[in-house]
N, CA, C and O of each residue as an XYZ file, in Angstrom:
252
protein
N     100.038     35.167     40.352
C     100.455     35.514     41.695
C      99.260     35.378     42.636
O      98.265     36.081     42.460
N      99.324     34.600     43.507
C      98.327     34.935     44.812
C      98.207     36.013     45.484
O      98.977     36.947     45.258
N      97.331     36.099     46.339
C      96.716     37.028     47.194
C      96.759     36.086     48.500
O      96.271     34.967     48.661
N      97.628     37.037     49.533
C      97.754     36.397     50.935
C      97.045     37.507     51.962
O      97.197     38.729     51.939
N      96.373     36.856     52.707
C      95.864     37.336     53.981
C      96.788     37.486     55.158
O      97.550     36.580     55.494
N      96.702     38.793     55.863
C      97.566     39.421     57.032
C      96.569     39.838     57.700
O      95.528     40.275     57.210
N      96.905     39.694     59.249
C      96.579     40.093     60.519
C      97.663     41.189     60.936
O      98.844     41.198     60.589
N      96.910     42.252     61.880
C      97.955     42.591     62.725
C      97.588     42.508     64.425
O      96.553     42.815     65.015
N      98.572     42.095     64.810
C      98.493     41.407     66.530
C      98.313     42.983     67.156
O      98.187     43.102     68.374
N      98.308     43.802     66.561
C      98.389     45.473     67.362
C      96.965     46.082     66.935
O      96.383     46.291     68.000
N      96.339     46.371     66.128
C      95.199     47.034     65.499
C      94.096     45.820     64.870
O      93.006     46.084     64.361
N      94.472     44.924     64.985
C      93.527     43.773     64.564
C      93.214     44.181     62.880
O      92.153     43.800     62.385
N      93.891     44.724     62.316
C      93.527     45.329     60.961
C      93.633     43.835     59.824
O      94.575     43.062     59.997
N      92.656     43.567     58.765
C      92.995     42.136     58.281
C      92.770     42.741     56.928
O      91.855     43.529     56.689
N      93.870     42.230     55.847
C      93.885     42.870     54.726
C      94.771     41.663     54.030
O      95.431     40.841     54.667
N      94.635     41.732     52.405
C      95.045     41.175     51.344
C      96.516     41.219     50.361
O      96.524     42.309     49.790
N      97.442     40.602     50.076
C      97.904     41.159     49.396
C      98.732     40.620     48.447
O      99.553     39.823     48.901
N      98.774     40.874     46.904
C      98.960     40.528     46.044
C     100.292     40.038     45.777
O     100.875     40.630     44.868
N     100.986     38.995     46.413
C     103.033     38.470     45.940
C     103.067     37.830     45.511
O     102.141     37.028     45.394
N     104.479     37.721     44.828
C     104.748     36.219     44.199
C     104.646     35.403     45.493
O     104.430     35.804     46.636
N     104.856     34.158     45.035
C     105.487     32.983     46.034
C     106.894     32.770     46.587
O     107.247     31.961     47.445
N     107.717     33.781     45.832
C     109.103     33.655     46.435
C     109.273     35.400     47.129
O     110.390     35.916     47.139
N     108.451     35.910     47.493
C     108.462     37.013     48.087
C     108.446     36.730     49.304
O     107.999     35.634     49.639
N     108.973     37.729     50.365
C     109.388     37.822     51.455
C     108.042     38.022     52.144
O     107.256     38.740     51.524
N     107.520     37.395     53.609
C     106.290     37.908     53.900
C     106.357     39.366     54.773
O     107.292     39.807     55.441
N     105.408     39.778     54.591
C     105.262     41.474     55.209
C     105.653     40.942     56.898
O     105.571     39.808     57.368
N     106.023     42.024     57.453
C     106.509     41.926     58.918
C     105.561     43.306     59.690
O     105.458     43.486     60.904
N     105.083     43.970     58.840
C     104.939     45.283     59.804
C     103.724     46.020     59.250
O     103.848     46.488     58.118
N     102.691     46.170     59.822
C     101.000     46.921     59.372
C     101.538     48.488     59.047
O     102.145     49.309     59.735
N     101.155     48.501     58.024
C     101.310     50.106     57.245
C     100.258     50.977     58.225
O      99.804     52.005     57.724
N      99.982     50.746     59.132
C      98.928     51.540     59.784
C      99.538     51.728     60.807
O     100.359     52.634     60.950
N      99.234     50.914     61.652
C     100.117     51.380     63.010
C     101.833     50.706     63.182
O     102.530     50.835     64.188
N     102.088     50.234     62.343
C     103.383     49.718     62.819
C     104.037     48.241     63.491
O     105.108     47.754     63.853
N     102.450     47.891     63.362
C     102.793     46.899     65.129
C     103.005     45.045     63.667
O     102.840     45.022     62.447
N     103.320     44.124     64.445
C     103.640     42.949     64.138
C     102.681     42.269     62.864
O     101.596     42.658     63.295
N     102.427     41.731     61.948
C     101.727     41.106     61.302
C     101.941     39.474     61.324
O     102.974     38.852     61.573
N     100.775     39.035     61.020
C     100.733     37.651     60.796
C     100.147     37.120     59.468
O      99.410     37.731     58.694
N     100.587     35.956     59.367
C      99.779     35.952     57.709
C      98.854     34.751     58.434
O      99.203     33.848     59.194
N      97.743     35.045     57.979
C      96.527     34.029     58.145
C      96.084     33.050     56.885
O      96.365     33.291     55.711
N      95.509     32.163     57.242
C      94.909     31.035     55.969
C      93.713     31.579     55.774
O      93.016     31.878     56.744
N      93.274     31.800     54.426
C      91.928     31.656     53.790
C      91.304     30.415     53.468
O      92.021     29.415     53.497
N      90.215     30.304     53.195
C      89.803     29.271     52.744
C      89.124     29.228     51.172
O      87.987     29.426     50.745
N      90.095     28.957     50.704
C      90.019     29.171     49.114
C      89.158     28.088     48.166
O      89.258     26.864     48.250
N      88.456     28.682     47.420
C      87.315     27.627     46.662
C      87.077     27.511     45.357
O      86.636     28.478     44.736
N      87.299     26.472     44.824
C      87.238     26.595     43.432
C      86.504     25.200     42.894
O      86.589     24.140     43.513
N      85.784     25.359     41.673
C      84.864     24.360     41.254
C      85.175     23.647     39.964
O      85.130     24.326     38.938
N      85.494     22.329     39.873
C      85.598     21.715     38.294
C      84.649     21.118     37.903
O      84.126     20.112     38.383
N      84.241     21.996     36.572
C      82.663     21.259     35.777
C      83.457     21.032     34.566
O      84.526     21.557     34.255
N      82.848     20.276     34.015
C      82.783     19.794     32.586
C      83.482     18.223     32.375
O      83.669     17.656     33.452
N      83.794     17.630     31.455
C      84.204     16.329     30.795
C      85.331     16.319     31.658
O      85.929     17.361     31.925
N      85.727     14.995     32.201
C      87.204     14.258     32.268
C      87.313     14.932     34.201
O      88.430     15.076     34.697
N      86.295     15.191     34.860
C      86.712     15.281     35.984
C      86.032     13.216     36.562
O      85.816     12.093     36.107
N      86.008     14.004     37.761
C      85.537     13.074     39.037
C      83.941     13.050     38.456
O      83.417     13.938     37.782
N      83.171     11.478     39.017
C      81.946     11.414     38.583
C      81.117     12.161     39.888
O      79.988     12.564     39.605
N      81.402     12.292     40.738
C      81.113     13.156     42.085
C      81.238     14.880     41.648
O      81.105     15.808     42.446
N      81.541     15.010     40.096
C      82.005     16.724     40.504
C      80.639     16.779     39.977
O      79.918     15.781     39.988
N      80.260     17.912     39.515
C      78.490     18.682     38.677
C      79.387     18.725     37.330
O      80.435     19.243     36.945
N      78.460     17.956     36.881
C      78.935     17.750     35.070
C      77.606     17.387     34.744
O      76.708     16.707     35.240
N      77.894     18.437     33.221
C      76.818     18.280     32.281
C      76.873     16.696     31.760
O      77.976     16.244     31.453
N      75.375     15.626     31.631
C      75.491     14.432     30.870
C      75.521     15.239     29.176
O      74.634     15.983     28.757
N      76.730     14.858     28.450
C      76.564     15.035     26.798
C      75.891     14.231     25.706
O      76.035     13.044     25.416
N      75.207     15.064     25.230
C      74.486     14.281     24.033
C      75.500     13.946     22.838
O      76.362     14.707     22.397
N      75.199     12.577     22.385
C      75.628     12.025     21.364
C      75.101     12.344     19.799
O      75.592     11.738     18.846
């Protein structure tokens, strides 16, 4: 399951939260009440080892 990022347009409050992908998105800040938005993260992830891209960081293997 991912973790989605929310705004709220009322308290500026920015917080995380753990749904499936077929879950409904939140509508309303547990704090004050007021409107939410879901925002983009910028998510990062790294492939090392055998059988990627010659551009990724890979170990050369000894024979």
């Amino acid at each position: 399951m991912p973790f989605y990022d929310y705004q709220c347009d009322k308290c500026k409050e920015k917080f995380e939260v753990l749904q499936k992908v077929s879950d409904e998105p939140l509508t309303e800040c547990e704090k004050c009440k007021g409107p939410l938005k879901k925002i983009l993260n910028s998510m990062t992830f790294h492939l090392h080892g055998p059988g990627f891209y010659s551009t990724d960081n890979k170990r050369k293997y000894l024979k």
